[in-house]
C-alpha positions in Angstrom: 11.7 92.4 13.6 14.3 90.5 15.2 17.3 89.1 12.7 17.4 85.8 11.9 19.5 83.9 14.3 21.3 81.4 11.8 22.2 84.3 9.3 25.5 85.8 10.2 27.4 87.7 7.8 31.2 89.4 8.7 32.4 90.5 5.5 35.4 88.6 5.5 36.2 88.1 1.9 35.5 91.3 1.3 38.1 92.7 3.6 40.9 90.7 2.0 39.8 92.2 -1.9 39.4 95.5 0.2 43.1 94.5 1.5 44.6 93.4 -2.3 43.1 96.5 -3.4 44.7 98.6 -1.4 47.9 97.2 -1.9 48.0 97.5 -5.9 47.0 101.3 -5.4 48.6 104.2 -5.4 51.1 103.4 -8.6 52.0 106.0 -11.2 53.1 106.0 -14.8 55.6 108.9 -16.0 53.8 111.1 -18.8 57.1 113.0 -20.1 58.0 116.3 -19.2 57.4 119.8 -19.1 58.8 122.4 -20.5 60.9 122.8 -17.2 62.1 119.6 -17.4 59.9 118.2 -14.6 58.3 114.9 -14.6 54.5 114.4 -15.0 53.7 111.3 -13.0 49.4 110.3 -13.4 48.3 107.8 -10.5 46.8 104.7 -12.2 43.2 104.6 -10.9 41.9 100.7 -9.4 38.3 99.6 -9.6 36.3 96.1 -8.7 35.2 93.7 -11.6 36.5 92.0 -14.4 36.6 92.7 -18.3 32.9 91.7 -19.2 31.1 93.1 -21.9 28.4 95.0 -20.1 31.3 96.9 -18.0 33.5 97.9 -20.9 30.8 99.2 -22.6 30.0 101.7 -19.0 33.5 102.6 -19.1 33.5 103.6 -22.4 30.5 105.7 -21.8 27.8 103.7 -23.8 29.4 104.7 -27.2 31.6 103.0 -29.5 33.4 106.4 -30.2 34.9 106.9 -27.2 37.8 105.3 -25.9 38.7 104.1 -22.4 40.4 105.8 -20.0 44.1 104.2 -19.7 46.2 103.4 -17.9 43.7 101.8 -15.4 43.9 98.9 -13.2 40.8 96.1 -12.5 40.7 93.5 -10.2 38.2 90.2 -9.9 38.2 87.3 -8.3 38.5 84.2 -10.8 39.1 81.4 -7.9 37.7 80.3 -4.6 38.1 76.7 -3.5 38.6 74.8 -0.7 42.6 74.2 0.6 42.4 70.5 1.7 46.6 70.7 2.5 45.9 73.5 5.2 42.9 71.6 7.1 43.6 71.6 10.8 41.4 70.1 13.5 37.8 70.6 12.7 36.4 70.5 16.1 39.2 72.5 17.9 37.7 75.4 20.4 40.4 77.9 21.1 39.1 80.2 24.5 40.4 83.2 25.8 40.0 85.4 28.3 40.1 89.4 28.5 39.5 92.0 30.8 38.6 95.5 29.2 39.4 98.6 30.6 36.7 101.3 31.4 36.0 103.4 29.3 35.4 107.6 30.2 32.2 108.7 28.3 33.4 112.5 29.6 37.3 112.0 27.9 36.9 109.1 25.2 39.4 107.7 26.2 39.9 104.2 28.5 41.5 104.7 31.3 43.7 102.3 33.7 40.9 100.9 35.8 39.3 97.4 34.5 36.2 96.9 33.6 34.1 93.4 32.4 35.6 90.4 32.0 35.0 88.4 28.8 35.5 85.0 27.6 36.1 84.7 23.9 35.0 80.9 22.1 36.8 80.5 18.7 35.6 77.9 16.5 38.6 76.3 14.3 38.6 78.2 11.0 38.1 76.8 7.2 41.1 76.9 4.9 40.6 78.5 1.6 42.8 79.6 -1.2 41.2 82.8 -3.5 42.9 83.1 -6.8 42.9 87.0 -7.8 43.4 88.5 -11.4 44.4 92.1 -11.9 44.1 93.1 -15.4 46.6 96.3 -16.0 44.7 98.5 -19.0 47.5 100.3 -20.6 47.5 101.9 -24.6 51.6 101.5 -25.0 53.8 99.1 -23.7 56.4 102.0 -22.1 53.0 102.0 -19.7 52.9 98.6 -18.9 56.1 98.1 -18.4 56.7 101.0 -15.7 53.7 99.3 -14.4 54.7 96.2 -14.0 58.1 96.6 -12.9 57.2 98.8 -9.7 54.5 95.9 -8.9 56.1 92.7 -9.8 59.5 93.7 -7.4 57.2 93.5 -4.0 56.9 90.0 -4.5 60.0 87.9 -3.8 58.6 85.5 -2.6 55.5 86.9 -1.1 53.6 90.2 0.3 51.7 89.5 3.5 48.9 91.5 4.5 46.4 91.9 7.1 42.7 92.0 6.9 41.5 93.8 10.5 43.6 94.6 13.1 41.2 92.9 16.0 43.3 91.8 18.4 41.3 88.3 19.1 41.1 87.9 15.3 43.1 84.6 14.1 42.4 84.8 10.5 43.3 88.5 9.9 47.0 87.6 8.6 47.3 86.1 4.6 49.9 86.3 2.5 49.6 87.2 -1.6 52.3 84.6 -4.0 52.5 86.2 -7.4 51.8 82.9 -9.2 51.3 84.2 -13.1 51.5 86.6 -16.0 50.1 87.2 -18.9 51.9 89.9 -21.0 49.1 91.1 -23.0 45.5 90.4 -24.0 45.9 91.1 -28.0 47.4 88.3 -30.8 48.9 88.9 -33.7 48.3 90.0 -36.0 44.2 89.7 -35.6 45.1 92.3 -32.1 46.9 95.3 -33.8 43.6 97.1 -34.4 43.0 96.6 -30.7 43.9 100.6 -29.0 44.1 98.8 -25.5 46.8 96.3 -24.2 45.5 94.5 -21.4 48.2 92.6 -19.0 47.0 90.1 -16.4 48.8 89.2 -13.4 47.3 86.1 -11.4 47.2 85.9 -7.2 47.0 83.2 -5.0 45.5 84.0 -0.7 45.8 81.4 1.4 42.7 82.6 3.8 40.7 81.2 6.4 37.1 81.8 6.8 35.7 81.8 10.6 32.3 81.1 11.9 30.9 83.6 14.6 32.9 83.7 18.3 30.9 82.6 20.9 31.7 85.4 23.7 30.1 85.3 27.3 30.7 88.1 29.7 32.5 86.7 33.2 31.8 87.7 36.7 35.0 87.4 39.1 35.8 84.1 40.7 36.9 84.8 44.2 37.9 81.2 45.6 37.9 77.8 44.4 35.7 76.2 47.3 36.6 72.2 47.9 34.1 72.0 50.5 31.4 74.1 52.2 32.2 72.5 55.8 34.9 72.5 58.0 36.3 69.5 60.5 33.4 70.1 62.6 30.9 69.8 59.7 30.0 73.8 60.3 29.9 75.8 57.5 33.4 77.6 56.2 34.3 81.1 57.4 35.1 81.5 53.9 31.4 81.0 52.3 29.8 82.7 55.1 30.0 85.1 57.6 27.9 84.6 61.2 28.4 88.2 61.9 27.1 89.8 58.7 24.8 86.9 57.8 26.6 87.4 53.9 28.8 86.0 51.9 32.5 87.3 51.7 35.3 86.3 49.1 38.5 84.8 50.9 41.5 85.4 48.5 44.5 83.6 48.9 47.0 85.3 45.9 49.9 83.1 45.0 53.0 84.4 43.7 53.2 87.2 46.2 54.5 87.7 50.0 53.3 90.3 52.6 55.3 92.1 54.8 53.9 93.5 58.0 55.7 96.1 60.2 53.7 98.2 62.5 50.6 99.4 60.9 51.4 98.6 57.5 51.5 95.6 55.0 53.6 96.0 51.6 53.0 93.4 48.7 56.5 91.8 47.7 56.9 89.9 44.5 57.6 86.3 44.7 60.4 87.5 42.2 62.6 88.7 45.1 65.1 86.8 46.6 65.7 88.4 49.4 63.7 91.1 51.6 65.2 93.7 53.4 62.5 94.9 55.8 64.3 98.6 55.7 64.2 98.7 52.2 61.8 96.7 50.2 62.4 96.2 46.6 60.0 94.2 44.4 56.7 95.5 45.2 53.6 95.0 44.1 51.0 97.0 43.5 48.1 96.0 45.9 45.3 97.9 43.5 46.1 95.8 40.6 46.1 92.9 42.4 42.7 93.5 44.5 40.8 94.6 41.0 41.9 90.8 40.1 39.4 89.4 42.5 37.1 92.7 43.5 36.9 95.8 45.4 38.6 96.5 48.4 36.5 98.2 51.0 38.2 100.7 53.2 38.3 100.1 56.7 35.5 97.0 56.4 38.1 94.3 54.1 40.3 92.3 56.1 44.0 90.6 56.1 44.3 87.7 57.8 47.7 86.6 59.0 49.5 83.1 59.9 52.8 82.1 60.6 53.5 78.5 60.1 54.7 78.4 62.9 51.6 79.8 64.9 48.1 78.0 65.4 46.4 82.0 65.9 45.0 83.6 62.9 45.7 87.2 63.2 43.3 89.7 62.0 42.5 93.4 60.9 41.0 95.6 58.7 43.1 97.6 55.9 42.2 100.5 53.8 44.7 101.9 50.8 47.8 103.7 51.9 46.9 107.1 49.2 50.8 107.8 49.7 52.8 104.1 48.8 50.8 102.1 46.5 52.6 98.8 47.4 51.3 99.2 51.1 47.9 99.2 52.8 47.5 100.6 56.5 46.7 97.6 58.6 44.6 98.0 61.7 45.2 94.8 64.2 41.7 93.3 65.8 43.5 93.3 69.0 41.4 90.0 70.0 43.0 88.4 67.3 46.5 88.3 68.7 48.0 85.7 70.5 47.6 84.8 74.1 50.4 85.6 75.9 52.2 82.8 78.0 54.3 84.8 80.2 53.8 88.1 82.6 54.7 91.1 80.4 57.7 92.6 81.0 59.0 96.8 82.3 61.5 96.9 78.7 63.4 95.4 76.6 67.4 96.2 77.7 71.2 95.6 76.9 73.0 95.2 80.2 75.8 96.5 78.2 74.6 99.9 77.6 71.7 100.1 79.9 71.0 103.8 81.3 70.8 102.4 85.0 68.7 105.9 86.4 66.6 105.4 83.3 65.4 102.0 84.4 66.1 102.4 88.4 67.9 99.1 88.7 69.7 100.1 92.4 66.1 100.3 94.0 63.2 99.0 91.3 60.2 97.6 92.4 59.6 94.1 93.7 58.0 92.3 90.2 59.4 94.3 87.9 60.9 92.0 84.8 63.6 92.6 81.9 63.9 90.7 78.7 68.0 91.1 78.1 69.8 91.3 75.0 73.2 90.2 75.5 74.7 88.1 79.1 74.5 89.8 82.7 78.1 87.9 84.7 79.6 84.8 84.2 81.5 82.0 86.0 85.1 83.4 85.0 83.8 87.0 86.0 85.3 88.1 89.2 84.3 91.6 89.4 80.6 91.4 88.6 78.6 94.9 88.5 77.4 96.3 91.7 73.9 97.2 90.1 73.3 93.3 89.5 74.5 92.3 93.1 77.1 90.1 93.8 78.8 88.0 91.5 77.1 84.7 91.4 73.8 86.5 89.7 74.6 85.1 86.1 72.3 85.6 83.1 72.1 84.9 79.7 71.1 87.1 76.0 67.3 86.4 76.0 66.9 85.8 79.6 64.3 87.5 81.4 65.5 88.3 85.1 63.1 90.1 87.7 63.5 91.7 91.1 61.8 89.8 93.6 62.4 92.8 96.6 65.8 91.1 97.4 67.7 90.2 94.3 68.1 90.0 90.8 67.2 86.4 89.5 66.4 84.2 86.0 62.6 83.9 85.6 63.2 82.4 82.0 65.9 80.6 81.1 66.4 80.8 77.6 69.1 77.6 77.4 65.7 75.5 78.5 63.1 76.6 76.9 61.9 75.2 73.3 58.0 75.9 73.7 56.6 78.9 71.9 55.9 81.9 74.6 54.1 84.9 74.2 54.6 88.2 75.9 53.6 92.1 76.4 57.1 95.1 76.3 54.8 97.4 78.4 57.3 100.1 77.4 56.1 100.0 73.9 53.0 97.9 74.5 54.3 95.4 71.7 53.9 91.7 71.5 56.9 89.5 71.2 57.5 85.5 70.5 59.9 82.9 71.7 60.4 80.9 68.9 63.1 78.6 67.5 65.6 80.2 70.3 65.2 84.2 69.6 62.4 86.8 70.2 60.7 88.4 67.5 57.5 90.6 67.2 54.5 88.1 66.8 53.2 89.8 64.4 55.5 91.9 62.0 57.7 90.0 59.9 57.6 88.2 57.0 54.3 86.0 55.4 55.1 83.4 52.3 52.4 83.1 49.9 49.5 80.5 51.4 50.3 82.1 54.8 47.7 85.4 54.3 44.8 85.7 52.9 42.5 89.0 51.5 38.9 89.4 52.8 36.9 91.5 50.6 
């Protein structure tokens, strides 16, 4: 039979007596000595329930003959009502959200991998105060007083105490005020034939009492989606994909840059200030951050890449680097990359140090074209080199010259040109960019956040 759904009982109460309980334990009263002069110390036992008839007369063993075992503690609850000072918002809803990890059946133990996602509903809590009374059962006063004085020095002004140590718990903390004493149970003189002196020492908890968590297990969200269509009123890349006919996440993390250099992207906090591409400090962990959204397939999950500068989305698939956890190997769709806007060109040289035999410049080809680091000549320079020709071939750093069968000449001039070109360095078969008056690779560099995103 199924339990009833508007019963719910979390033994709440009871693990704040469990709690006061706990803390009055474990006290001793000294008992003299021995005959070796050490001390005989008895604990002083602590049981549930108040002075009533019924219970005195179990304790002292259903006869009137025998007398009760003291010293002995007792404690009872004589007060539970209502703290209207402490009342907060009654219709508050405090949420939260967790991610366990997973947990090995084979080890018991959890592991560093995450597992479900939760979201945790707390309902405001009601404010109570619980007035305890321990009753301290002692047949001299040299016992009550050793008593007394090891428990009354705790409280100055308070003892705080904790009922469960669950972590989403908001109610688990109390504190216990000392707020009264009574110094003993008999009167005189009517008391005196009385064996047992019974002190009474009065508690005020201020708890709260919660009502049941509402807790819903989470799936991942991927991306927030403003719109299904694009400009052209097709539907987004993003929510599906024409190849696969499925639906793929498209992650854009914040709070992180990418750096690409050959066939590898590293994750670089946002925290950094400055990236050396050499030396990358600051970086991320790319597993930690992937298990945010989902799960990286090997090989099959993409990176997409796009300058902000650049109107080409460049693409590949990426797999786990087993060796550097901040990097993942990066496999360029080579239809992706730009379109270049210019013939390629034989190298990339200095005209300083250039190894002339290396690159035939005294009898090359007709067509063949160099991109050139620093200036060939000049109008002050009277004594140009004789591998360049005479001395009105000038050239400037970034200039691409070609041999055109006859003579060297400028085939870009890099003082002119402001539009974004595109190239092919068939001597490494890399890519390069004119942009904002240098050459870079067009794709390695440097990506801000918002200018990548993570297919899964």
């Amino acid at each position: 039979m199924s339990q009833d759904p508007n019963f719910f009982y979390d033994g709440q109460i009871r693990r704040f007596i469990t709690q006061f309980i706990r803390m009055v334990s474990n006290f001793h009263v000294q008992f003299g000595k021995d005959r070796e002069g050490n001390i005989s110390l008895q604990r002083v036992p602590v049981f549930y329930g108040d002075a009533s008839r019924q219970a005195s007369q179990i304790i002292r063993g259903n006869s009137e003959n025998a007398l009760a075992n003291v010293p002995a503690m007792a404690v009872y609850v004589s007060g539970f009502d209502y703290d209207r000072e402490r009342v907060q918002e009654p219709y508050h809803v405090s949420k939260m959200q967790l991610r366990q990890r997973r947990y090995d059946p084979d080890t018991g133990n959890y592991d560093e991998n995450r597992s479900d996602s939760f979201t945790v509903e707390r309902l405001m809590p009601v404010p109570y105060k619980m007035t305890l009374k321990l009753d301290i059962w002692t047949s001299n006063t040299e016992q009550k007083l050793q008593i007394i004085e090891q428990i009354a020095t705790l409280f100055n002004p308070a003892l705080e105490i904790q009922s469960t140590d669950n972590y989403i718990d908001w109610t688990s903390l109390s504190a216990v005020f000392l707020t009264g004493t009574n110094w003993d149970s008999r009167s005189v003189p009517a008391g005196g034939d009385e064996p047992i002196s019974i002190a009474s020492m009065t508690f005020e908890l201020p708890i709260w009492i919660s009502a049941p968590a509402k807790v819903q297990k989470l799936g991942v969200v991927y991306k927030v989606i403003n719109s299904m269509y694009d400009a052209y009123g097709n539907i987004s890349d993003s929510v599906f994909d024409d190849e696969t006919q499925l639906a793929r996440p498209v992650i854009t993390p914040y709070g992180y840059r990418l750096v690409c250099m050959s066939d590898k992207l590293t994750l670089v906090r946002n925290s950094s200030t400055s990236i050396n591409l050499q030396d990358i400090n600051s970086a991320g962990d790319w597993k930690s951050l992937i298990e945010d959204y989902g799960d990286l397939k090997d090989g099959l999950s993409e990176i997409r890449l796009r300058h902000h500068d650049s109107q080409y989305e460049v693409v590949g698939h990426v797999s786990y680097n087993p060796i550097t956890p901040s990097q993942l190997l990066f496999n360029i769709d080579i239809d992706t990359v730009p379109t270049n806007t210019l013939p390629p060109v034989s190298a990339i040289i200095d005209p300083y140090t250039v190894n002339v035999d290396q690159f035939d410049l005294l009898s090359p080809d007709a067509g063949t074209r160099y991109l050139i680091l620093n200036p060939i000549g000049s109008l002050d320079n009277i004594d140009a080199a004789v591998v360049w020709g005479n001395r009105s071939f000038i050239a400037n750093a970034n200039d691409i010259i070609e041999w055109d069968g006859y003579a060297w000449k400028v085939v870009f001039d890099s003082r002119q040109e402001s539009s974004t070109q595109y190239l092919i360095n068939l001597n490494t078969n890399t890519q390069y960019k004119w942009y904002e008056n240098q050459w870079s690779k067009s794709v390695e560099g440097i990506y801000q956040e918002g200018e990548w995103s993570l297919v899964l």
